[in-house]
DSSP file (Angstrom, degrees, kcal/mol; ACC not computed):
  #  RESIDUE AA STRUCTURE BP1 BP2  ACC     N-H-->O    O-->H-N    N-H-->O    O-->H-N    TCO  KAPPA ALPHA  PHI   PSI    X-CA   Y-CA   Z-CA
    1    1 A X     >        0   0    0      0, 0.0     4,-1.9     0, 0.0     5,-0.2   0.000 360.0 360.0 360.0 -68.4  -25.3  -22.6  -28.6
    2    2 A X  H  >  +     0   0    0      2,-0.2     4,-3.7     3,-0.2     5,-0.1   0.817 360.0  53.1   5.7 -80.3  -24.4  -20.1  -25.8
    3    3 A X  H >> S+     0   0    0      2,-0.3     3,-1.3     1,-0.3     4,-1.1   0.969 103.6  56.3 -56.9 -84.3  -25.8  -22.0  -23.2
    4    4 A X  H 3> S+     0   0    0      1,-0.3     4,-2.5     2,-0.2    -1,-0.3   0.682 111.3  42.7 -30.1 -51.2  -23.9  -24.9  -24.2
    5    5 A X  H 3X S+     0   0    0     -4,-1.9     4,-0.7     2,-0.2    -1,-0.3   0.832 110.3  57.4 -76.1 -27.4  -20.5  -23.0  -23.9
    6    6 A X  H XX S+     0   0    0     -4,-3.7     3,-2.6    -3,-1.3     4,-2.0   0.999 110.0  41.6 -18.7 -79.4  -21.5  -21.5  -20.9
    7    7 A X  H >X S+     0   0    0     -4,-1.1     4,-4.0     1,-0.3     3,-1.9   0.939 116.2  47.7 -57.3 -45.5  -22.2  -25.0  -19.2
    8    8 A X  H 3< S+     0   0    0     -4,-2.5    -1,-0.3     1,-0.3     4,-0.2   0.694 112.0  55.5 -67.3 -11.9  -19.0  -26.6  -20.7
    9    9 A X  H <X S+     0   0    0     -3,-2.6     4,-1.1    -4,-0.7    -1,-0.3   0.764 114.8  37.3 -61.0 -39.0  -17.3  -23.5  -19.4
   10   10 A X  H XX S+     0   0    0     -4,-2.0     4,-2.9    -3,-1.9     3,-0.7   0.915 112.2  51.5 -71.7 -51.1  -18.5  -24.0  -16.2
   11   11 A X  H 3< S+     0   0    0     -4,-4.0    -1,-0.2    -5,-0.3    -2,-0.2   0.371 112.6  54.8 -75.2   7.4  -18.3  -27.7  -15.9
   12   12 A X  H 3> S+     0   0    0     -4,-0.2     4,-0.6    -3,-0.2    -1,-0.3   0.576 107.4  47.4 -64.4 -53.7  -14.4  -27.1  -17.2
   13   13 A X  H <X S+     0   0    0     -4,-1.1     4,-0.6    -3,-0.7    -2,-0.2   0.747 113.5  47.5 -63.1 -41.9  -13.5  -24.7  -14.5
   14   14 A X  H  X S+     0   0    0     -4,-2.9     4,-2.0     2,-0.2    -3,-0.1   0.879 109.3  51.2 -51.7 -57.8  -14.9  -26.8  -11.9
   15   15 A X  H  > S+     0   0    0     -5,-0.3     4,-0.8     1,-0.2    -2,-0.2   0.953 115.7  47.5 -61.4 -37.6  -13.3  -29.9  -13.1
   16   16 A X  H  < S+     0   0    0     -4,-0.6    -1,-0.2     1,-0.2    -2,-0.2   0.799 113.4  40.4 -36.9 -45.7   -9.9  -27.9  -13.1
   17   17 A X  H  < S+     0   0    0     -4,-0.6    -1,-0.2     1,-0.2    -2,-0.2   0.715 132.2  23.5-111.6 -13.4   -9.9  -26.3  -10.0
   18   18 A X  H  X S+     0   0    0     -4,-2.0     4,-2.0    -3,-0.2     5,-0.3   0.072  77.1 127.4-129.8  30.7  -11.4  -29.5   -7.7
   19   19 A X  H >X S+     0   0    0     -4,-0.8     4,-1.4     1,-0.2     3,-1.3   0.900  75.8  46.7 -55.8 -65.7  -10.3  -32.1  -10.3
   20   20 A X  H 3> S+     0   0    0      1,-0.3     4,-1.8     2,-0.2    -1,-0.2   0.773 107.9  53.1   9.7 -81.1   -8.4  -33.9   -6.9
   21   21 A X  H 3> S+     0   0    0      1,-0.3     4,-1.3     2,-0.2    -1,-0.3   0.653 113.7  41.1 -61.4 -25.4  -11.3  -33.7   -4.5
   22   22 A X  H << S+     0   0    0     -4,-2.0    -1,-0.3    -3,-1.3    -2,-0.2   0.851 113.4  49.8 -96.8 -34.8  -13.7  -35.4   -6.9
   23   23 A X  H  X S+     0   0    0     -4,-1.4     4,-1.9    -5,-0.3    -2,-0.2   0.862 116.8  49.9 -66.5 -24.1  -11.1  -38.4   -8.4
   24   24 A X  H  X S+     0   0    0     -4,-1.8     4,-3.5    -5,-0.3    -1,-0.2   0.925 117.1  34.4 -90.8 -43.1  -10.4  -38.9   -4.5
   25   25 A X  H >< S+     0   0    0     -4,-1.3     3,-1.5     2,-0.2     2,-0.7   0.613 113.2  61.4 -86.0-108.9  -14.4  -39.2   -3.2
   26   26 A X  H 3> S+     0   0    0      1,-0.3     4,-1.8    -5,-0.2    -2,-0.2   0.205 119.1  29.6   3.2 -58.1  -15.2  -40.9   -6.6
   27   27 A X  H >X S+     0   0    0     -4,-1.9     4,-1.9    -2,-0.7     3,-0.6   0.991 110.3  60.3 -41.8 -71.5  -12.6  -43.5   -5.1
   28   28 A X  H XX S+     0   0    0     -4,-3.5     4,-2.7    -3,-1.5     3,-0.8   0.817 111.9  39.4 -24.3 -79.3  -13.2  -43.1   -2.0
   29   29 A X  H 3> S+     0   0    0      2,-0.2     4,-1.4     1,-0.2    -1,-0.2   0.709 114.3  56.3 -36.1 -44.9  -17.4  -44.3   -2.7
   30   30 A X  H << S+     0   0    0     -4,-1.8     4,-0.3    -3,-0.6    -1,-0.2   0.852 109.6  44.9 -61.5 -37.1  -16.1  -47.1   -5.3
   31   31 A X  H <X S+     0   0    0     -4,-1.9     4,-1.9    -3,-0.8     5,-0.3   0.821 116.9  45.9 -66.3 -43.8  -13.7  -48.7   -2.2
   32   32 A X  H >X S+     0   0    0     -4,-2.7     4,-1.2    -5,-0.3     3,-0.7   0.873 116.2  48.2 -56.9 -77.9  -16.8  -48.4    0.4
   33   33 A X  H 3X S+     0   0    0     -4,-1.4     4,-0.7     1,-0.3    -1,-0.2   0.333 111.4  44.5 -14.7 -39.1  -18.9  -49.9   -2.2
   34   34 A X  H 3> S+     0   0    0     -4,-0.3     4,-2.3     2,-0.2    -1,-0.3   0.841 115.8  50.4 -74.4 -60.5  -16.8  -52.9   -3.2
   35   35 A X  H <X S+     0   0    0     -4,-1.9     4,-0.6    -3,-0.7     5,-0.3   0.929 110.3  46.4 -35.7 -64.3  -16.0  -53.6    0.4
   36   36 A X  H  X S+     0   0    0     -4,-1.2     4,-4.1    -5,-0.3     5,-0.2   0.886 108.9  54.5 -82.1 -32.9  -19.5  -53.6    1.4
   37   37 A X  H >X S+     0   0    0     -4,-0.7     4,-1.0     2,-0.2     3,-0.6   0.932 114.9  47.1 -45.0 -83.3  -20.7  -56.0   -2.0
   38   38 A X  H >X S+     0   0    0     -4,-2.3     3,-5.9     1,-0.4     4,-1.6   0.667 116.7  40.8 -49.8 -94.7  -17.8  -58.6   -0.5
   39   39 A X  H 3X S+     0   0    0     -4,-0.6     4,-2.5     1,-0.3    -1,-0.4   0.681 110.9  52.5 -15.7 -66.1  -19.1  -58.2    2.7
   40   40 A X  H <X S+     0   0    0     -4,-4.1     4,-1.1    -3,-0.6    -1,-0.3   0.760 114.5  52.0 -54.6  -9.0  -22.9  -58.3    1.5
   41   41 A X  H <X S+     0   0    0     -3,-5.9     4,-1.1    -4,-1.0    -1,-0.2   0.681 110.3  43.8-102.9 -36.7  -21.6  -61.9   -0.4
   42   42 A X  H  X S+     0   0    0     -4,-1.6     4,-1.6    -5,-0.4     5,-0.4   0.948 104.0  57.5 -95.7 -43.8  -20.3  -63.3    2.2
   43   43 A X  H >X S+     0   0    0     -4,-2.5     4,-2.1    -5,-0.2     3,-2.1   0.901 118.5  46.9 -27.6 -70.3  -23.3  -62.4    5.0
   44   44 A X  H >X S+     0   0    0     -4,-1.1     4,-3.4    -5,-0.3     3,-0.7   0.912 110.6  49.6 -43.3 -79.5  -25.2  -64.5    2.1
   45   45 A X  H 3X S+     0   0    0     -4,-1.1     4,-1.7     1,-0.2     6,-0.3   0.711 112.6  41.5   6.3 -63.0  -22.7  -67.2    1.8
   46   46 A X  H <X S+     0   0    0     -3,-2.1     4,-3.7    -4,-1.6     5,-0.3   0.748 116.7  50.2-103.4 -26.3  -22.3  -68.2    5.6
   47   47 A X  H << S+     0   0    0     -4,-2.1    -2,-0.2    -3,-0.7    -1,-0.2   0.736 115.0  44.3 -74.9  -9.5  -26.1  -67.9    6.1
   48   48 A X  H  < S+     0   0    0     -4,-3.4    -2,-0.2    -5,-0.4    -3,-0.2   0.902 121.1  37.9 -81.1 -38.0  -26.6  -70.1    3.1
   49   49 A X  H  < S-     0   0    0     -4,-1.7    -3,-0.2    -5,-0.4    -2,-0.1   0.854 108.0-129.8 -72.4 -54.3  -23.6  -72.6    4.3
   50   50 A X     <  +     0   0    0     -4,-3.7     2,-3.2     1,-0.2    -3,-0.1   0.090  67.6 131.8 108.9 -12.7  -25.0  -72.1    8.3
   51   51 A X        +     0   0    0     -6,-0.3    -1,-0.2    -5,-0.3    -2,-0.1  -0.394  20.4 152.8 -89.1 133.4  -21.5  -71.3    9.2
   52   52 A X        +     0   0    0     -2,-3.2    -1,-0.1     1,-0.1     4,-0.1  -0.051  34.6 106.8-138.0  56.4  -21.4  -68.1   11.3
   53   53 A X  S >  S+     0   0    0      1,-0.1     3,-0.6     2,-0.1     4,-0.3   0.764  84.5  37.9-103.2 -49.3  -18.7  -68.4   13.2
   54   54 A X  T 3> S+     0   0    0      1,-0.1     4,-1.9     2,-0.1    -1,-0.1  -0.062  85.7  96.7-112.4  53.1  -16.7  -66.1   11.6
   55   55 A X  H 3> S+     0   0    0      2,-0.2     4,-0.9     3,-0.1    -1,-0.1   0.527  84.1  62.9-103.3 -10.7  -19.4  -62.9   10.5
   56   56 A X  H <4 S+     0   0    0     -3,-0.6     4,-0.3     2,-0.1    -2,-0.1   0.983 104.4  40.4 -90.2 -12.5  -18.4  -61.2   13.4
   57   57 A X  H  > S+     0   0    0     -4,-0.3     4,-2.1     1,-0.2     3,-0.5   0.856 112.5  60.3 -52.8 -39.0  -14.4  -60.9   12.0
   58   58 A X  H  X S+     0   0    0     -4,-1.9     4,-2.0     1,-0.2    -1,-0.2   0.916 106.2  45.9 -66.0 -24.3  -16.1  -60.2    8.5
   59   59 A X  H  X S+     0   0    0     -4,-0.9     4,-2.3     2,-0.2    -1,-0.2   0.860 115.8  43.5 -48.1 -41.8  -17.9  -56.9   10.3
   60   60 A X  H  > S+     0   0    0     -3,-0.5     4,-2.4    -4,-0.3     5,-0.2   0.886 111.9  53.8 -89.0 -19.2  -14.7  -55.6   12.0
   61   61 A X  H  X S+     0   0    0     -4,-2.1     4,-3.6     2,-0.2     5,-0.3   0.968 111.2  52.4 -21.1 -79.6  -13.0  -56.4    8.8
   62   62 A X  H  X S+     0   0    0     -4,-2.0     4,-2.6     1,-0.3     5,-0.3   0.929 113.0  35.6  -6.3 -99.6  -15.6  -54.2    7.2
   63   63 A X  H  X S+     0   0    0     -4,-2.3     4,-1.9     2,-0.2    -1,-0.3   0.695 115.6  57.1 -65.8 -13.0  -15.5  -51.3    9.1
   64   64 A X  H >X S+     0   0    0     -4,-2.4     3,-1.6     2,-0.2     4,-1.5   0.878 108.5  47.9 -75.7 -74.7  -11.4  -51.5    9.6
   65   65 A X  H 3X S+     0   0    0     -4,-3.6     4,-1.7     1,-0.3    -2,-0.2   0.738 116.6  46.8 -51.1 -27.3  -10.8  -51.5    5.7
   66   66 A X  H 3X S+     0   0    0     -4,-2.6     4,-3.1    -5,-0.3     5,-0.4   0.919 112.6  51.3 -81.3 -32.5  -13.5  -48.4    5.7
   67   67 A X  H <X S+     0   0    0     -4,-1.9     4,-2.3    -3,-1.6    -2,-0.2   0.918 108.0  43.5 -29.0 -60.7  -11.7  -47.0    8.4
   68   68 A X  H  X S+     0   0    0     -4,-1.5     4,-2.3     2,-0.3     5,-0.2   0.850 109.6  65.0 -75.6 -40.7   -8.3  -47.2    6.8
   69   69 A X  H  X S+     0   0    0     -4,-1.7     4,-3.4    -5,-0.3    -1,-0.2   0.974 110.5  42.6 -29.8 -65.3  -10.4  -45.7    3.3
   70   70 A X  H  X S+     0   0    0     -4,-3.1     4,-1.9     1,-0.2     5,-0.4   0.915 109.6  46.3 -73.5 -34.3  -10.9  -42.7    5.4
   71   71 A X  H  X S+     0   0    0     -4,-2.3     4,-3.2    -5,-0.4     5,-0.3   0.978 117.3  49.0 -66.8 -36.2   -7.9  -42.0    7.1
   72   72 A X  H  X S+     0   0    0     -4,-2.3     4,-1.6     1,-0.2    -1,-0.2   0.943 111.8  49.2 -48.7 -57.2   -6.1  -42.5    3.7
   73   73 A X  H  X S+     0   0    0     -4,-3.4     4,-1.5    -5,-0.2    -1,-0.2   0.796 109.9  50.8 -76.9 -26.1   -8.6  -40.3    2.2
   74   74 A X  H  X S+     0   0    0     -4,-1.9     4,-3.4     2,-0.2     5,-0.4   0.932 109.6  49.7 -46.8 -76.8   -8.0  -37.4    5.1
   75   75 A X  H  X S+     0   0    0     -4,-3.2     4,-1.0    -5,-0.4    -2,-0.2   0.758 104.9  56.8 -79.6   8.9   -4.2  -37.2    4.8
   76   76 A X  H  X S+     0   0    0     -4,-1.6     4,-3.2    -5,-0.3    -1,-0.2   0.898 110.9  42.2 -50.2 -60.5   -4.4  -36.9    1.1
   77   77 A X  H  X S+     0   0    0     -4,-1.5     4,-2.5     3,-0.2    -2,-0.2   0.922 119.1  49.5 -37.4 -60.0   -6.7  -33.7    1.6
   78   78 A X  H  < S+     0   0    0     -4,-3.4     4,-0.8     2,-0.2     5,-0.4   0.994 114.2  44.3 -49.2 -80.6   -4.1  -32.7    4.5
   79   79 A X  H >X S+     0   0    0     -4,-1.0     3,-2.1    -5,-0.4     4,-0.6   0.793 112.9  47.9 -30.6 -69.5   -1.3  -33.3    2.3
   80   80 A X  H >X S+     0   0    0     -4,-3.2     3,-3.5     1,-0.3     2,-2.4   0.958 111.0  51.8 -56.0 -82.5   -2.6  -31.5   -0.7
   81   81 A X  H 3< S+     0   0    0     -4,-2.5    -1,-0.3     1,-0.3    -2,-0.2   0.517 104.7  58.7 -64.9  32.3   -3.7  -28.5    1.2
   82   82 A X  H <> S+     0   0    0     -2,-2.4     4,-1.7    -3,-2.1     3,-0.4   0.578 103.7  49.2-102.7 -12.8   -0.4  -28.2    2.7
   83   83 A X  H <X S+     0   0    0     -3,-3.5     4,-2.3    -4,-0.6     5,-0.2   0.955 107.4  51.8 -87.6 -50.6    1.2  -27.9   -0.5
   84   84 A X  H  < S+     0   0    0     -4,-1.0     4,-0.3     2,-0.2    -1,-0.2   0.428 113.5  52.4 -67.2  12.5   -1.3  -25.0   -1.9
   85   85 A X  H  > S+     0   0    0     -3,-0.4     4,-1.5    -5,-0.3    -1,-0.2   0.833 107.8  49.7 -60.1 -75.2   -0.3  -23.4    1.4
   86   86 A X  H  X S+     0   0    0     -4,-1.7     4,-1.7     1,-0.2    -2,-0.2   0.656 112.1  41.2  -3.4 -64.3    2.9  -24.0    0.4
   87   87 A X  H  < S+     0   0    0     -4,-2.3    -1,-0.2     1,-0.2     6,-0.2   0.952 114.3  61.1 -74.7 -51.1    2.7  -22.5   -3.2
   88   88 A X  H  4 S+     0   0    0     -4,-0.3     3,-0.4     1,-0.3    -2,-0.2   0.845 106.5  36.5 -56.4 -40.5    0.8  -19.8   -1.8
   89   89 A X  H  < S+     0   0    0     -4,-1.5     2,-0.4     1,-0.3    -1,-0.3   0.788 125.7  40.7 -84.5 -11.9    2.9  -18.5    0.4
   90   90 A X    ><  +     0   0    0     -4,-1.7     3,-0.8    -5,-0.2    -1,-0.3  -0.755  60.7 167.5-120.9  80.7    6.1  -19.0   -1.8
   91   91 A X  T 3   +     0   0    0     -3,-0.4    -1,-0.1    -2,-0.4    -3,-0.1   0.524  67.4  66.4 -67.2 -15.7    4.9  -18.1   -5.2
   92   92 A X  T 3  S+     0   0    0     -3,-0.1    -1,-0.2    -5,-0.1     3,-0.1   0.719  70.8 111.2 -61.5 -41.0    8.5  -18.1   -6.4
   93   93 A X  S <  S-     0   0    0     -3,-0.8     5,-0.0    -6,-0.2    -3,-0.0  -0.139  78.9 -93.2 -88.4-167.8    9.5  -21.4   -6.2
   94   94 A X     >  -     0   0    0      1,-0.1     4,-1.5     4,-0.0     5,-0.1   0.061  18.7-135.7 -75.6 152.9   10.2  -23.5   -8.9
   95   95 A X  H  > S+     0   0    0      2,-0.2     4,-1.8     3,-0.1    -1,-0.1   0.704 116.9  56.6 -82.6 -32.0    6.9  -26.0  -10.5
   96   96 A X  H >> S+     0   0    0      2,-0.2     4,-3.8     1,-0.1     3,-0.9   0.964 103.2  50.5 -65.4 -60.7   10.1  -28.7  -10.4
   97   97 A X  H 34>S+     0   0    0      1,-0.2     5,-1.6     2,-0.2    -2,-0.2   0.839 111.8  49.0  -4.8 -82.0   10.6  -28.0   -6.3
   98   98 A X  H ><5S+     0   0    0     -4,-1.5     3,-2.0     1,-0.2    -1,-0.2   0.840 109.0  54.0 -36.8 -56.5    6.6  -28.6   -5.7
   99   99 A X  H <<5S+     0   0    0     -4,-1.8    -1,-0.2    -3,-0.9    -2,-0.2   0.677 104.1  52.0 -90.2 -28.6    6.8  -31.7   -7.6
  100  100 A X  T 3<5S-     0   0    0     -4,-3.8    -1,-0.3    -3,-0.1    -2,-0.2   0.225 111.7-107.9 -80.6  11.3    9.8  -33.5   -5.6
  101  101 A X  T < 5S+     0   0    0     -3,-2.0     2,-0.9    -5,-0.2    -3,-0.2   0.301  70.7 150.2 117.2 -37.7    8.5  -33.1   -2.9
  102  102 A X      < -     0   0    0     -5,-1.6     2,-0.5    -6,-0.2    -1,-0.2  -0.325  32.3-152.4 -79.2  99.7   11.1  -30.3   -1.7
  103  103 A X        -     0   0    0     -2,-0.9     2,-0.2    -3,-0.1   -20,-0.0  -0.741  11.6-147.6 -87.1 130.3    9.7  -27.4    1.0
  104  104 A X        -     0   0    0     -2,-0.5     2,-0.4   -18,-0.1   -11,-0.0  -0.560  19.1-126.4 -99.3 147.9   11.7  -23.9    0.6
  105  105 A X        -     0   0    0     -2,-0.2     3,-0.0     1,-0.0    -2,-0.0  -0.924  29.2-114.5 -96.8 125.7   11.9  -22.2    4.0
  106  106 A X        -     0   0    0     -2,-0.4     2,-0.3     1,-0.1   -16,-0.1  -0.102  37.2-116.0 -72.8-179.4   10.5  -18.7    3.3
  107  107 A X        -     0   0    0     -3,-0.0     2,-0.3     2,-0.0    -1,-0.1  -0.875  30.7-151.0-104.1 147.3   13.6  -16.2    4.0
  108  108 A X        -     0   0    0     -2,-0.3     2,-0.3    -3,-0.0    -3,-0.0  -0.984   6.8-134.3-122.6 142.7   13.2  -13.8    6.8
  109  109 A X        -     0   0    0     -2,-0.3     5,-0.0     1,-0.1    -2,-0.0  -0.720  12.9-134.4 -87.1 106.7   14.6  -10.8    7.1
  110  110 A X    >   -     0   0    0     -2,-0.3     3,-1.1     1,-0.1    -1,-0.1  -0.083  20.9-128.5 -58.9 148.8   16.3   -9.6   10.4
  111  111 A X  G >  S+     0   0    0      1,-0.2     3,-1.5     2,-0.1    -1,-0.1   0.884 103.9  68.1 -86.2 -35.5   15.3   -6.1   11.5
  112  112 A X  G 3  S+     0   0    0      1,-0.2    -1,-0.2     0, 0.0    -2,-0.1   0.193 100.3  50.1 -64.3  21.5   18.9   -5.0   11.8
  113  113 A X  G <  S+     0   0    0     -3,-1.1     2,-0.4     2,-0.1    -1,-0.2   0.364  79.9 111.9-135.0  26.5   19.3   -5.3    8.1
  114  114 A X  S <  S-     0   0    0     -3,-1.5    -3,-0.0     1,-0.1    -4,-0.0  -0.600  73.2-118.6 -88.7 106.5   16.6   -3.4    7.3
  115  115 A X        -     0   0    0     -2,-0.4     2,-0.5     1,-0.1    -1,-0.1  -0.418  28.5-117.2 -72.6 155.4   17.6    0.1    5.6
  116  116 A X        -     0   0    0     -3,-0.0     2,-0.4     0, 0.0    -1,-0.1  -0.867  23.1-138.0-100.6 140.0   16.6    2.9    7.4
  117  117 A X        -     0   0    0     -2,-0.5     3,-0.1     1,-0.1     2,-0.0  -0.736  20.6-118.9 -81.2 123.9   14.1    5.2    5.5
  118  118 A X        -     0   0    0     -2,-0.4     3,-0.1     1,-0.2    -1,-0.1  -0.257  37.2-100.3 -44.9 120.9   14.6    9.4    5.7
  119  119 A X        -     0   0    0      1,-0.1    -1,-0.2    -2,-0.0     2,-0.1  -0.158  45.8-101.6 -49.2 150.6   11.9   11.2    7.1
  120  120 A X        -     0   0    0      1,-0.1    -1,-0.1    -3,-0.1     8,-0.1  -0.385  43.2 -99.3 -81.0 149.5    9.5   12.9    4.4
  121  121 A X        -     0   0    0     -2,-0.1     2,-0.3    -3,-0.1    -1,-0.1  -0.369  30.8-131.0 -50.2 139.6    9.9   16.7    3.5
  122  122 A X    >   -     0   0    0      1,-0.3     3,-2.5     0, 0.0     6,-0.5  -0.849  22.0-102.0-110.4-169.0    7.9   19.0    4.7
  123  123 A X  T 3  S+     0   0    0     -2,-0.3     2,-0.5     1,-0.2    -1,-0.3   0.171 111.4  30.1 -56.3-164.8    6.2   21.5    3.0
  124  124 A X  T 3  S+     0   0    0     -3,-0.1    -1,-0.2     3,-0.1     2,-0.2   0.374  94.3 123.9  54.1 -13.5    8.1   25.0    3.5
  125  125 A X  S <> S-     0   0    0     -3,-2.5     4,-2.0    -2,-0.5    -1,-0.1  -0.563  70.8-135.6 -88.2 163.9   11.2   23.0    3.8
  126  126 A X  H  > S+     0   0    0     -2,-0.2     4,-1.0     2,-0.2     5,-0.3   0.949 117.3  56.5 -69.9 -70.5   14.3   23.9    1.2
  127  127 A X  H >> S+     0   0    0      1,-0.2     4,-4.1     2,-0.2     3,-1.0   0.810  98.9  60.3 -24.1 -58.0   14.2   20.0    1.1
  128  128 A X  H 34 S+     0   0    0     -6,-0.5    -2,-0.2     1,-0.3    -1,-0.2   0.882 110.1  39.6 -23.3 -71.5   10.5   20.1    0.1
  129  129 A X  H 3< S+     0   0    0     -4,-2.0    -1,-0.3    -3,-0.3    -2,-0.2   0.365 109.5  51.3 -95.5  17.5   11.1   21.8   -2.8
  130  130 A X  H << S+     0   0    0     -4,-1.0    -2,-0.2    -3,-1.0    -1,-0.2   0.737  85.1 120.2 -94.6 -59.5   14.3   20.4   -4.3
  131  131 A X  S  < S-     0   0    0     -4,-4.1     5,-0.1    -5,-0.3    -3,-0.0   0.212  91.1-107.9 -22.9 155.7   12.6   17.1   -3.8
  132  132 A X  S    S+     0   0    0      2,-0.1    -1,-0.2     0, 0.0    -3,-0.0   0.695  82.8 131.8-107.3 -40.0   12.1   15.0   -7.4
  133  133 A X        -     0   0    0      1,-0.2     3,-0.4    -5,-0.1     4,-0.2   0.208  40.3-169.4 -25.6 126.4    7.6   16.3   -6.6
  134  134 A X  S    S+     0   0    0      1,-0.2    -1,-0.2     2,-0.1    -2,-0.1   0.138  83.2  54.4-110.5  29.5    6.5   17.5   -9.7
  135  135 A X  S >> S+     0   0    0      2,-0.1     4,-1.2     3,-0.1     3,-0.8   0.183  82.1  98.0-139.4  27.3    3.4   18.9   -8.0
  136  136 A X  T 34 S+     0   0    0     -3,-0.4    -2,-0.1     1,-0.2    -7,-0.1   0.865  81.2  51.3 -46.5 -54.5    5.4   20.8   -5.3
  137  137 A X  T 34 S+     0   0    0     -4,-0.2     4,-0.4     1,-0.2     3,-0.2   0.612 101.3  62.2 -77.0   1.9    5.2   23.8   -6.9
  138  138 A X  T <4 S+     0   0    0     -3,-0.8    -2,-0.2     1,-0.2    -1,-0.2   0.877 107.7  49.5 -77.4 -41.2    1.2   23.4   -7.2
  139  139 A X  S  < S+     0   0    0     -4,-1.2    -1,-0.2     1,-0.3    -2,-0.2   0.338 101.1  61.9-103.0  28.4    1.2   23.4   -3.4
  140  140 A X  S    S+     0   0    0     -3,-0.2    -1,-0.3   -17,-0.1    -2,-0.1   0.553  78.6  93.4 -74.8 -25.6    3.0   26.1   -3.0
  141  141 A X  S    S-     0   0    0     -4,-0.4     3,-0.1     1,-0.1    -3,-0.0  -0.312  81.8-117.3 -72.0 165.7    1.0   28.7   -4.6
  142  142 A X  S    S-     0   0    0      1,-0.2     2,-0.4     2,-0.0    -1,-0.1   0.965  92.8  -6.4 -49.1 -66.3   -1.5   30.9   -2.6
  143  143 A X        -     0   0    0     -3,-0.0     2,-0.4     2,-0.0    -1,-0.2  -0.962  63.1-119.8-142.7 158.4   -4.5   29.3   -5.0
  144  144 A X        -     0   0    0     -2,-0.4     2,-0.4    -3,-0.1    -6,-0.0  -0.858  22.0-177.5-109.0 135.1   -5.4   27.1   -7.9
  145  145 A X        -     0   0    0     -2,-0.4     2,-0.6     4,-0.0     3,-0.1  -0.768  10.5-151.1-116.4 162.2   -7.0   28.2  -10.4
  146  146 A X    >   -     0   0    0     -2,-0.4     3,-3.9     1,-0.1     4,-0.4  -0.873  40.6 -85.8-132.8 161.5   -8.2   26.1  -13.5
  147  147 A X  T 3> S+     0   0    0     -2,-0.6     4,-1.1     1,-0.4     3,-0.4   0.556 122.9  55.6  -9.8 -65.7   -8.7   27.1  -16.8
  148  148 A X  H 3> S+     0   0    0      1,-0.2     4,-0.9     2,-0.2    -1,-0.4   0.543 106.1  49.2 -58.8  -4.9  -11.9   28.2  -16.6
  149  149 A X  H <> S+     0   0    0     -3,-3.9     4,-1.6     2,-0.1    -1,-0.2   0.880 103.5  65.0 -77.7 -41.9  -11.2   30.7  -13.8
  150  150 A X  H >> S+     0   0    0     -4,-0.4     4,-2.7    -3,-0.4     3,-0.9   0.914 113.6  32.0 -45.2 -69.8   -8.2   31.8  -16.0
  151  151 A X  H 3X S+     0   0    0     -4,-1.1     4,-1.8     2,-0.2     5,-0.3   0.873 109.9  58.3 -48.8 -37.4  -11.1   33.2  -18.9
  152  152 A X  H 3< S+     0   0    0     -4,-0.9     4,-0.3    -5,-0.3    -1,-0.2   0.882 111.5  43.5 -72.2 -15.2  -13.5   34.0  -17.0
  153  153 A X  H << S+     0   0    0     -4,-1.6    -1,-0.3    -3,-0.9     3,-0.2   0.802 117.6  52.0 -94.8 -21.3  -10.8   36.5  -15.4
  154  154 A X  H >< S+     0   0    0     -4,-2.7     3,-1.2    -5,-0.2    -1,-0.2   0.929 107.6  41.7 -38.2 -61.6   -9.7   37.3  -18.7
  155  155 A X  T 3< S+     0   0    0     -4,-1.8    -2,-0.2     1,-0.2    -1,-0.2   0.433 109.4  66.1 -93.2  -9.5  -12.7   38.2  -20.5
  156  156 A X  T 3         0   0    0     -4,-0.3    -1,-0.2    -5,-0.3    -2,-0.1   0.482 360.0 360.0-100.1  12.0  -13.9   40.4  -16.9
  157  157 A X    <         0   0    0     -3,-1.2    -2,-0.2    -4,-0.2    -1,-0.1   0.534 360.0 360.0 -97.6 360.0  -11.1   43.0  -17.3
């Protein structure tokens, strides 16, 4: 029983997360495949017939229409990881944005508007110890003791 929701767990996450990549080679393999049946029907065809005048246009045919399969199937991949670039680096914008199509230019920020931050206290300073630190006054003292030093110097006077 386990095992069984395990694998469907698995095989769930996987379909999720490369759902794309598999509908697209799944195509991809069904288009070669078809092509190369036509092709394999006509080779039969024209040797059955005797005409072979035109097998070598069905070859470049062939291999153009696989060509064009793959380049298709390239800037799809391209596209789609430009968009999860996209998303990634602008986790803000909108799910609608992504889905028209519409690339946000991320904002940058000029160094001359940049506030400038106040050097940090240091210890010993007046500053130091006015500061909001609530463990200021720990590093001021001489030593720390912790409880158990507190009894044991209790119970040895």
């Amino acid at each position: 029983m386990i095992k069984q929701f395990v694998r469907l767990a698995i095989v769930a996450t996987v379909w999720r997360r490369y759902k794309s990549s598999i509908i697209s080679v799944a195509a991809l393999l069904l288009f070669w495949f078809v092509v190369s049946f036509f092709h394999g029907e006509y080779i039969s065809y024209a040797e059955a017939t005797g005409e072979r005048q035109f097998l070598a246009v069905s070859f470049f045919i062939k291999w153009g229409l696989g060509m064009a399969a793959l380049s298709a199937f390239i800037l799809f991949h391209l596209r789609a990881f430009r968009k999860s670039a996209d998303r990634k680096e602008n986790p803000q914008a909108s799910k609608k944005e992504h889905l028209k199509g519409e690339k946000q230019k991320p904002k940058t920020q000029k160094v001359k508007d940049k506030p400038e931050i106040p050097p940090a206290p240091k210890p010993g300073d007046e500053a130091y110890k006015a500061s909001e630190d609530p463990f200021a006054a720990l590093r001021d003292k001489p030593k720390l003791r912790s409880r158990a030093d507190v009894e044991l110097s209790k119970k040895g006077r």
